[in-house]
C-alpha positions as CSV (number, residue, x, y, z in Angstrom):
1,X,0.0,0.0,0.0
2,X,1.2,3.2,-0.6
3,X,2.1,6.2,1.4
4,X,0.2,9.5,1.5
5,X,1.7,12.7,1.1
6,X,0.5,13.2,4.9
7,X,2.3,10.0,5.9
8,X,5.5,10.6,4.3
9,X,5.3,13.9,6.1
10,X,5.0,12.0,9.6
11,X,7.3,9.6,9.2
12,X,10.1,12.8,8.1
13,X,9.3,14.2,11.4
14,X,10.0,11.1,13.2
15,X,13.5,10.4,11.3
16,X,14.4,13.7,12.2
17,X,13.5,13.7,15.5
18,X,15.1,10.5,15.9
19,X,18.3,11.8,14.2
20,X,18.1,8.5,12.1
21,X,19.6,10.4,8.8
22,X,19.3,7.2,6.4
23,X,16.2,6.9,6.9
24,X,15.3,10.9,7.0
25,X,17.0,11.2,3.7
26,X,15.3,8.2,2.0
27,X,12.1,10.1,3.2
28,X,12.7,13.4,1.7
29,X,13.7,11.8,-1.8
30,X,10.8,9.8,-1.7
31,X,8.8,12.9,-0.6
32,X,9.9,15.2,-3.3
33,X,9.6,12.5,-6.0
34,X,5.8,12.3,-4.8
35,X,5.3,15.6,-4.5
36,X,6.5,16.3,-8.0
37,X,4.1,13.2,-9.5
38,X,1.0,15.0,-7.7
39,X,1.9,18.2,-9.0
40,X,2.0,16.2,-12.6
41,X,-1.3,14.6,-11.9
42,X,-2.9,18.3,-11.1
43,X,-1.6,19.6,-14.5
44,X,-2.8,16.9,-16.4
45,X,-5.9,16.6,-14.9
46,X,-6.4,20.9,-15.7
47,X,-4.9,20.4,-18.8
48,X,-7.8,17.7,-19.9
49,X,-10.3,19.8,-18.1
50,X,-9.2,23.1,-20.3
51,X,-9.0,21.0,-23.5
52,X,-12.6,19.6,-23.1
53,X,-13.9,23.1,-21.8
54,X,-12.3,24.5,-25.6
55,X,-15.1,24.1,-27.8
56,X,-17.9,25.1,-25.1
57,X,-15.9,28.4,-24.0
58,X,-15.5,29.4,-26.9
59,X,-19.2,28.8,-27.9
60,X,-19.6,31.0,-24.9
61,X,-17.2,33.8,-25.8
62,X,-19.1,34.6,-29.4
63,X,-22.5,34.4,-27.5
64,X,-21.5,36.9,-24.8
65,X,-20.2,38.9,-27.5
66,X,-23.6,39.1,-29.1
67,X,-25.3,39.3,-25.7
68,X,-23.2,42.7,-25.0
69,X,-23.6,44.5,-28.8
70,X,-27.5,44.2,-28.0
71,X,-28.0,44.8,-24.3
72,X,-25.3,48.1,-25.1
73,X,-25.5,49.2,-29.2
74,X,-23.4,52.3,-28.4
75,X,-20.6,50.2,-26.6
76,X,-18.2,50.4,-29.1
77,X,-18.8,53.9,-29.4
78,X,-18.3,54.5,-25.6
79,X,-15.3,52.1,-25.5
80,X,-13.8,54.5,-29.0
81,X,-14.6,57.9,-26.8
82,X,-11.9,56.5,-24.2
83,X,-9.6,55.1,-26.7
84,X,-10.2,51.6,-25.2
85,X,-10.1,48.4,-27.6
86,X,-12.0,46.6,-25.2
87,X,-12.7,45.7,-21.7
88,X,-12.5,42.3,-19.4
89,X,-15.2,41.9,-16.9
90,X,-15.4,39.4,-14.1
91,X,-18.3,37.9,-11.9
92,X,-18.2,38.2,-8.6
93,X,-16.1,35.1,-7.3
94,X,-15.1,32.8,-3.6
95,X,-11.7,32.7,-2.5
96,X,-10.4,29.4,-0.9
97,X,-11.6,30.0,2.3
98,X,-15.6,30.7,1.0
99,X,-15.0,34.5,1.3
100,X,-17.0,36.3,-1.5
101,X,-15.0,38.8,-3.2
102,X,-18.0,41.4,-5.4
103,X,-15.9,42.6,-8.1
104,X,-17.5,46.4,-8.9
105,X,-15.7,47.5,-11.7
106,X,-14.7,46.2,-15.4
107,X,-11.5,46.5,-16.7
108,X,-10.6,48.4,-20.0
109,X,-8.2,47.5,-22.9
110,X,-6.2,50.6,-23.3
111,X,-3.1,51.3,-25.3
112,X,0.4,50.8,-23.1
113,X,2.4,53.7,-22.9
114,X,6.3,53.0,-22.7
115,X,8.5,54.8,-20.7
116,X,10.0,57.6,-22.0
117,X,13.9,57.5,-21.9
118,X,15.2,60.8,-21.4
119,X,18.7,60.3,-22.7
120,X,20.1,59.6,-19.0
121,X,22.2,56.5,-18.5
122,X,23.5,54.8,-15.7
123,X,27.0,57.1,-15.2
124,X,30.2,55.1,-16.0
125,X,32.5,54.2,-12.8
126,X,34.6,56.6,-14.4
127,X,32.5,59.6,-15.4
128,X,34.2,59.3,-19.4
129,X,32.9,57.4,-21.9
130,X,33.6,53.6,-22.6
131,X,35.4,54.8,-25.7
132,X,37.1,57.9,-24.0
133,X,38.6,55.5,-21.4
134,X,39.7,53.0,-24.2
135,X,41.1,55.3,-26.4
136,X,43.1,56.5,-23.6
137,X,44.7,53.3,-22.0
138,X,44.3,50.7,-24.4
139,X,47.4,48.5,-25.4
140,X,48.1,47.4,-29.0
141,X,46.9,43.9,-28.5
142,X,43.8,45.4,-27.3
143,X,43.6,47.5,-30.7
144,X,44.4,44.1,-32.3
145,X,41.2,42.5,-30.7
146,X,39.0,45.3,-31.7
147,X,40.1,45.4,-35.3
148,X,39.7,41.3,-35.5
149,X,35.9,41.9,-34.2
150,X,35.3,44.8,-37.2
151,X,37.0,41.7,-39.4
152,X,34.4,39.5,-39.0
153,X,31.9,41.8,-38.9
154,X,32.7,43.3,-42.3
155,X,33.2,39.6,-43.6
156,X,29.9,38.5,-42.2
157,X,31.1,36.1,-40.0
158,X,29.5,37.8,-36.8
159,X,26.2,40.2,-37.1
160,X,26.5,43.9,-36.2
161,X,25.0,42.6,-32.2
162,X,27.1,40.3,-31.2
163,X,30.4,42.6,-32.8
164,X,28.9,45.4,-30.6
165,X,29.4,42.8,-27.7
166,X,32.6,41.5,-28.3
167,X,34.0,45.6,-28.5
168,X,32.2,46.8,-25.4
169,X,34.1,43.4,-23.5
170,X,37.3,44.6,-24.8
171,X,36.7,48.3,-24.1
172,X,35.4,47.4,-20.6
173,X,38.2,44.9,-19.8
174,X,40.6,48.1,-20.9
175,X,39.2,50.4,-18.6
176,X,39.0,47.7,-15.5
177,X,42.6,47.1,-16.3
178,X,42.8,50.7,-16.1
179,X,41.2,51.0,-12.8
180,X,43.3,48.2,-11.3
181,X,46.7,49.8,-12.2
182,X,45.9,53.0,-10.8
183,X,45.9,54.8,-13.9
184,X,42.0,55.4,-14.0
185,X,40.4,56.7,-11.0
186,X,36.5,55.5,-10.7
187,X,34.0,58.4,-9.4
188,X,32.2,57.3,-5.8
């Protein structure tokens, strides 16, 4: 017969209590490989439910579509006065505990608006620019490296992203090598 979940949580308790390790660690294995089929079970079984709910929901979405246009004719006009595309609206609903929850407004589809960048970056360590700061202290091998990266670039090897990469690694290793010699002083 197998365990439940509620057992194998008993007998943990025991093992550990009883410092018997071998046994407390055969528990918790067995424990988590449980808990991970149950979780399995509880995906499958929503997954089956959502998958034979399909059709009928969707049935139901067109007809609460219809429903809407007729018991409001000027909702699209409203919802066009606002600059919504829509709106989501849920019933009132039970938490777990039985606790109704009355939902009192509806929620409107409205165009996202995207931060505006105003040209501020995070400041360098140094206060100069990446390039500044390699121009300044960069060796000839590190020249070498950047002028292999435009290489491949210009013979297609590498696209313009990952060349743009590759530079700012060898700039910024330039100016921590910079840093660490004492030659570049970062800003606090």
């Amino acid at each position: 017969m197998e365990k439940t979940i509620e057992q194998l949580k008993q007998e943990i308790a025991t093992a550990a209590t009883t410092g018997n390790d071998n046994a407390f660690n055969s528990l918790i294995k067995e424990y988590n490989s449980r808990k991970a089929e149950v979780a399995k079970a509880l995906q499958v079984k929503a997954l089956e439910e959502a998958n034979a709910l399909a059709g009928a929901r969707e049935t139901e979405a067109v007809l609460i579509f219809k429903d809407i246009k007729k018991l409001v004719p000027n909702i699209y006009h409203r919802l066009e006065a606002v600059k919504a595309a829509g709106f989501t609206f849920k019933v009132d609903y039970s938490d777990a505990s039985g606790v109704m929850t009355h939902v009192k407004s509806v929620a409107l589809a409205v165009p996202t608006i995207k931060a505006v960048r105003t040209g501020t970056r995070k400041s360098s360590p140094t206060g100069n620019p990446l390039e500044a700061d390699f121009q300044a202290y960069a060796t000839q091998e590190n020249r070498d490296k950047i002028a292999a990266i435009e290489a491949d670039l210009a013979n297609g090897i590498i696209d313009t992203r990952t060349a743009n990469s590759r530079k700012w690694v060898v700039k910024n290793n330039v100016r921590k090598a910079a840093i660490a010699a004492g030659k570049l002083q970062p800003i606090s």
